[in-house]
C-alpha positions as CSV (number, residue, x, y, z in Angstrom):
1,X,-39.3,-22.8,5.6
2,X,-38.9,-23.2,9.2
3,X,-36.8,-21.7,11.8
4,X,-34.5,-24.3,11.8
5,X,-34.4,-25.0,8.1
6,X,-33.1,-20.6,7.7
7,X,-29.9,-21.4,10.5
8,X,-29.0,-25.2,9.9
9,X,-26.1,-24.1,7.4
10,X,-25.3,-21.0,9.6
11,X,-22.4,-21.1,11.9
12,X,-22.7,-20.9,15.4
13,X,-23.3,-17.1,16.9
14,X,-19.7,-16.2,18.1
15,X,-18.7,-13.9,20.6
16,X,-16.1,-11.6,18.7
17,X,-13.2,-9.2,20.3
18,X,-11.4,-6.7,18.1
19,X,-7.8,-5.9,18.9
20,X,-6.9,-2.6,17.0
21,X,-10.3,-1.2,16.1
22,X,-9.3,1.0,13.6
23,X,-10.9,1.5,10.2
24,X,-10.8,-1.7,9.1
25,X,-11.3,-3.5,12.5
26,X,-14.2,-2.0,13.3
27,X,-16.0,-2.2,9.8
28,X,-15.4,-6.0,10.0
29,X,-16.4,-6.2,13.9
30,X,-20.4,-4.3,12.7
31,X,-20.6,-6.6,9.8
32,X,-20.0,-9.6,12.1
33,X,-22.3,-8.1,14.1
34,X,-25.0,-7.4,11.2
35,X,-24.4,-11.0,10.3
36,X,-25.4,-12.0,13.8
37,X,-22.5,-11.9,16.0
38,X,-21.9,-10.3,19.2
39,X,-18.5,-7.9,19.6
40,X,-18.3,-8.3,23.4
41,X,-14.7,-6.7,23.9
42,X,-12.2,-4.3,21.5
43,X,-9.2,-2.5,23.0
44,X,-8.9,1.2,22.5
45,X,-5.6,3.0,23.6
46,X,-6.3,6.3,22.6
47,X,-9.7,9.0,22.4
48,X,-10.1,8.5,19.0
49,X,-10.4,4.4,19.0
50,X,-12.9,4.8,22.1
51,X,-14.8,7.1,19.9
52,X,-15.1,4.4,17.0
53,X,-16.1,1.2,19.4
54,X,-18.7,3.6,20.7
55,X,-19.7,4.6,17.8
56,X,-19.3,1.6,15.5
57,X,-19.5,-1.2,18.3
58,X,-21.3,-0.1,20.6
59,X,-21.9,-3.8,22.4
60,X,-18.0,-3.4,23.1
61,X,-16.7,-3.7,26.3
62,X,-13.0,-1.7,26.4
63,X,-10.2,-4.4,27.7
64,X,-6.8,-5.2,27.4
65,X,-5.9,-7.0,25.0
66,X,-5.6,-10.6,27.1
67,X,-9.0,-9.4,28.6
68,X,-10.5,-9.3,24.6
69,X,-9.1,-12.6,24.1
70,X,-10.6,-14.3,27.4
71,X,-14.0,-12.5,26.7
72,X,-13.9,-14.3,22.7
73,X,-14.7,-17.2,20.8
74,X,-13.9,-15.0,17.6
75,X,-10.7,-12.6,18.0
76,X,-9.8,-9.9,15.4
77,X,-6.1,-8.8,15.2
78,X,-6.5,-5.7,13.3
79,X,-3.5,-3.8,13.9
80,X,-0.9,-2.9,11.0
81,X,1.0,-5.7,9.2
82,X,4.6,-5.1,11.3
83,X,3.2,-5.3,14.4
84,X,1.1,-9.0,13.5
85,X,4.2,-11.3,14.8
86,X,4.5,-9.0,17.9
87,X,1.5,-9.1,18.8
88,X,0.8,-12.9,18.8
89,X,4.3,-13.6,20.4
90,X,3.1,-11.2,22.9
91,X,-0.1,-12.9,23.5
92,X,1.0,-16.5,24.2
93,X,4.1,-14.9,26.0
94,X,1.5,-13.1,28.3
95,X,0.0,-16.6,28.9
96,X,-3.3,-15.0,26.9
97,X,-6.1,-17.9,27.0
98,X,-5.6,-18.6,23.1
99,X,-6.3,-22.7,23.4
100,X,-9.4,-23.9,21.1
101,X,-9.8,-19.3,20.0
102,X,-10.0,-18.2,16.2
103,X,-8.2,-15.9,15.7
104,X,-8.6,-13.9,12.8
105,X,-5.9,-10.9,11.0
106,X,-6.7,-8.7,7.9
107,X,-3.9,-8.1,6.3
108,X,-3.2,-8.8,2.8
109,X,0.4,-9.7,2.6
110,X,0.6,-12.4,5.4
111,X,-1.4,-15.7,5.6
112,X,-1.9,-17.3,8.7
113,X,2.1,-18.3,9.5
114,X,2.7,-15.0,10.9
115,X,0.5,-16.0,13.9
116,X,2.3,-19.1,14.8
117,X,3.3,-18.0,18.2
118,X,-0.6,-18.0,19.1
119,X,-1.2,-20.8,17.1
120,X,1.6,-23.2,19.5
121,X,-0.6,-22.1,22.0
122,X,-3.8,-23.8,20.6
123,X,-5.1,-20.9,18.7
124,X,-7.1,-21.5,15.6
125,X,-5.9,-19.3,12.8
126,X,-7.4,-17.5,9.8
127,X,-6.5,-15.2,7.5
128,X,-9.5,-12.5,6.4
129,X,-8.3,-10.0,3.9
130,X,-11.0,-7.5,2.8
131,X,-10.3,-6.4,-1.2
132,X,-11.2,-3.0,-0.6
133,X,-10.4,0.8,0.7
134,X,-11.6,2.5,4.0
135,X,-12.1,5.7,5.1
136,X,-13.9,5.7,8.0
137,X,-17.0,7.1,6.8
138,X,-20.1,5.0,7.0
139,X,-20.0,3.9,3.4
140,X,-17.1,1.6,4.3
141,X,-19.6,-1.4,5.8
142,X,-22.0,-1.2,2.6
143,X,-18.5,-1.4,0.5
144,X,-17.6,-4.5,2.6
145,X,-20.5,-6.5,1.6
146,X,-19.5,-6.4,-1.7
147,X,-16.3,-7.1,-2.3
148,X,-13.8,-10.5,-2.2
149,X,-11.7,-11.4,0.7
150,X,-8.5,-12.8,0.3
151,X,-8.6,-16.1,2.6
152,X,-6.0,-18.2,3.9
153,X,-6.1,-21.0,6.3
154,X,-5.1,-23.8,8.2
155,X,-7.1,-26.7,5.9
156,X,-9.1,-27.8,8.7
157,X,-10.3,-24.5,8.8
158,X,-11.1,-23.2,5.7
159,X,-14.9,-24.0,5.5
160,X,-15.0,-21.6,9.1
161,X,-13.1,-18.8,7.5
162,X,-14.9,-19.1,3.7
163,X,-17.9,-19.2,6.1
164,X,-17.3,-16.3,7.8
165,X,-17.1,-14.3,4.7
166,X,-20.1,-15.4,2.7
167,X,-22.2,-14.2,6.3
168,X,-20.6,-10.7,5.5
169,X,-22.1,-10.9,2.5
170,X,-18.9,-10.9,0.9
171,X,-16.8,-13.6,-1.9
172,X,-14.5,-15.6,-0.5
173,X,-11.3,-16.1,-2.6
174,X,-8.5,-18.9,-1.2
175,X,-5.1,-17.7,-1.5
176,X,-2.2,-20.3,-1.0
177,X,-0.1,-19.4,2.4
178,X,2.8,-18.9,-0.6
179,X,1.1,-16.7,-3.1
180,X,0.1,-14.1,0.1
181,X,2.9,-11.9,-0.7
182,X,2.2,-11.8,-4.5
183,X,-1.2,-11.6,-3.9
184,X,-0.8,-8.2,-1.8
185,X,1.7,-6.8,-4.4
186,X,-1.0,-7.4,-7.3
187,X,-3.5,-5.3,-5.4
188,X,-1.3,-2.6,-3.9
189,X,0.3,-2.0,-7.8
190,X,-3.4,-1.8,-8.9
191,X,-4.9,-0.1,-6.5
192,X,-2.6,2.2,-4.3
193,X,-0.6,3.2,-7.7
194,X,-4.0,4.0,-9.6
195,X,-4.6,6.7,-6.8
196,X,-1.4,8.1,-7.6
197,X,-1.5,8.0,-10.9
198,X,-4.8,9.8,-11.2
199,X,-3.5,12.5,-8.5
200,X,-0.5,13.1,-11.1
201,X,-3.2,13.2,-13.9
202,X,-5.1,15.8,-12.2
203,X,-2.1,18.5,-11.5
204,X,-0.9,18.3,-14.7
205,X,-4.7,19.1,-16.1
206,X,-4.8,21.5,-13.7
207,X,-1.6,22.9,-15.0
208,X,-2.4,23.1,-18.6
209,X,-5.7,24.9,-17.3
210,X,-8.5,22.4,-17.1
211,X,-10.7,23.7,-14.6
212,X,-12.4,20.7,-13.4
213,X,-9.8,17.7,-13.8
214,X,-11.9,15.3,-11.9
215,X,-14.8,15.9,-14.2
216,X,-12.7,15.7,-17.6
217,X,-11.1,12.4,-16.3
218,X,-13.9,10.7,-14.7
219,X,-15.3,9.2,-18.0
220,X,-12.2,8.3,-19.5
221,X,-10.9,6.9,-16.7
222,X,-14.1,4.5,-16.4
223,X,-13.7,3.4,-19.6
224,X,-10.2,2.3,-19.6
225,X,-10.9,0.9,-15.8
226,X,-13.7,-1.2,-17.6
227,X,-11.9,-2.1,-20.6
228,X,-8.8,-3.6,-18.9
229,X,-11.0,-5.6,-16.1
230,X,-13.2,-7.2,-19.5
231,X,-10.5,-7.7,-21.6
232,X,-7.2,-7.2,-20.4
233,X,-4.0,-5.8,-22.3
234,X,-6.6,-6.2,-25.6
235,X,-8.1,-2.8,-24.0
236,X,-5.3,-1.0,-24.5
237,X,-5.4,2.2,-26.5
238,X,-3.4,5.6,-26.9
239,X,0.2,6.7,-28.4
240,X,2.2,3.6,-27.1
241,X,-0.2,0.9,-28.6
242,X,0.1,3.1,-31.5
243,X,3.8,2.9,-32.1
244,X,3.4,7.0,-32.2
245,X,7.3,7.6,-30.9
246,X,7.0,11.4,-31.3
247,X,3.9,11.9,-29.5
248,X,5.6,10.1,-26.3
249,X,8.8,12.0,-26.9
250,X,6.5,15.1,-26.7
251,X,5.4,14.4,-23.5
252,X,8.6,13.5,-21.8
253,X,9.5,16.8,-23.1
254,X,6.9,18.7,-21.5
255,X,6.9,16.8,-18.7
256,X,11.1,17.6,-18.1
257,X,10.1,21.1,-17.9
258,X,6.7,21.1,-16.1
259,X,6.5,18.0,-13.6
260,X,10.3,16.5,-13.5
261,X,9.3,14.1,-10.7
262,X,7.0,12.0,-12.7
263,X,9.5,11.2,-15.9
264,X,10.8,8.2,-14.2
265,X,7.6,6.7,-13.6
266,X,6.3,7.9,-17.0
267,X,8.9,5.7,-18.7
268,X,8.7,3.1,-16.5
269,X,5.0,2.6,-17.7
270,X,5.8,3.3,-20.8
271,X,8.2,0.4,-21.3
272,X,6.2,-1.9,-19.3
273,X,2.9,-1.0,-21.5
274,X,5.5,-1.4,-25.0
275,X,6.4,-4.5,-23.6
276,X,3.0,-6.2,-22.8
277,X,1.3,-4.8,-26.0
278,X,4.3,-6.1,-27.9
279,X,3.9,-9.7,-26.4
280,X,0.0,-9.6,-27.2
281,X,1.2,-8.6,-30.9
282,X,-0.5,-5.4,-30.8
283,X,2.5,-3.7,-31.1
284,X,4.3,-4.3,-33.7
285,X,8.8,-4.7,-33.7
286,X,9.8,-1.9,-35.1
287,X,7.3,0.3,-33.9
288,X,8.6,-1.0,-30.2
289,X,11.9,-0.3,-31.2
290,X,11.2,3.4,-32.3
291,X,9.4,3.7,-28.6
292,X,12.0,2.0,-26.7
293,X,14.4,4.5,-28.4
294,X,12.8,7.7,-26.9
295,X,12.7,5.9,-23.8
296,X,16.0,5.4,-23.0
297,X,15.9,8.6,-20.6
């Protein structure tokens, strides 16, 4: 296969600016760049954003932000989700050289409406949300090329944003410009509230004097993971698929005297699981009634 034949389907090598190089920013700017794309600009307002263009995008160029824009053909607004709107406004306010620019944001709960200010000024915009956590650490760009990307475009554009994923090595997944908002909730419930819910797992081990919480809770917690992402509610299991009312009243008692600040949440989950379990008919009436009973704290 020739030359030619390798890039034909490849879209054209774009210069790329990154406004708001933070953890996410600049883990998206290097895997543009590992795909073949050259981050020419980034802005950096304090020591420690300097630090990670130097270190992660080291091609980078520091600018203000109308600078990043003028220097791109490829602009990514990675700042958080409030300050989107602002920031386009600001842009095409400024008199920023948008016309005929993609411009490109990564959050998860807003499609590309929220940069209608830039986009009356000729900006082409795209919506690139990467399904997955960052810390910083250099694990985060190996992490990228594996996940999905929530994607949401003008129609026109959708084969350049889909495109620009699939050259991260990642799975591009359309969302509707109306479904952005459920969309976000759906991964924030699953994936902020697991982390909580595994921090309150591992105090109250701790505090009935397992040792090593993480280790005791690592396989279980793969399993279940597993199950529910195979088969849904159908992997259910423990004392509320059960219909064993006594067991749950047990632990809202112990859980009154030794961790009082996660009852609420325990019942919450509980009536939410009774519920589902009791729709998929794995739960049967009365034993749902006997649950909802004890739940009524």
């Amino acid at each position: 296969m020739g030359a030619s034949d390798d890039t034909r389907d490849r879209p054209a090598r774009l210069a790329v600016g990154v406004i708001g190089p933070g953890r996410v920013g600049s883990a998206v700017g290097a895997a543009l760049e590992r795909a073949g794309h050259r981050v020419v600009a980034a802005t950096a307002v304090s020591e420690a954003s300097r630090a990670r263009v130097e270190r992660r995008l080291p091609g980078a160029e520091v600018m203000e932000p109308a600078e990043v824009v003028a220097a791109s053909e490829l602009v990514l607004l990675t700042v958080p989700d409030d300050a989107l709107g602002p920031l386009a406004g600001g842009l095409a306010e400024t008199g920023a050289p948008l016309e005929g620019r993609l411009l490109a944001h990564t959050s998860g709960s807003h499609g590309h409406g929220v940069l209608a200010p830039a986009t009356a000024a000729g900006a082409l915009p795209l919506a690139l949300h990467p399904v997955m956590t960052f810390t910083g650490r250099p694990e985060d760009l190996d992490r990228l090329a594996s996940c999905s990307f929530g994607v949401t475009a003008p129609e026109p554009l959708r084969p350049i944003a889909e495109a620009l994923v699939v050259e991260m090595g990642a799975e591009p997944v359309w969302i509707d410009e109306d479904r952005r908002a459920l969309y976000h909730a759906a991964l924030a419930g699953g994936a902020n509230h697991l982390v909580t819910l595994v921090a309150e797992s591992r105090e109250q081990l701790r505090a009935a004097g397992v040792p090593d919480p993480g280790r005791m809770l690592g396989p279980l917690l793969g399993a279940a993971l597993d199950n529910a992402l195979r088969l849904g509610i159908d992997g259910l299991s423990g004392p509320v698929l059960r219909g064993d009312a006594r067991t749950v009243q047990g632990h809202l008692a112990e859980l009154r005297a030794h961790a009082p600040e996660s009852v609420s949440a325990y019942v919450a989950l509980a009536r939410l699981t009774a519920d589902r379990a009791l729709e998929a008919g794995l739960l049967k009436p009365h034993d749902a009634e006997r649950l909802l009973d004890v739940l009524q704290a």
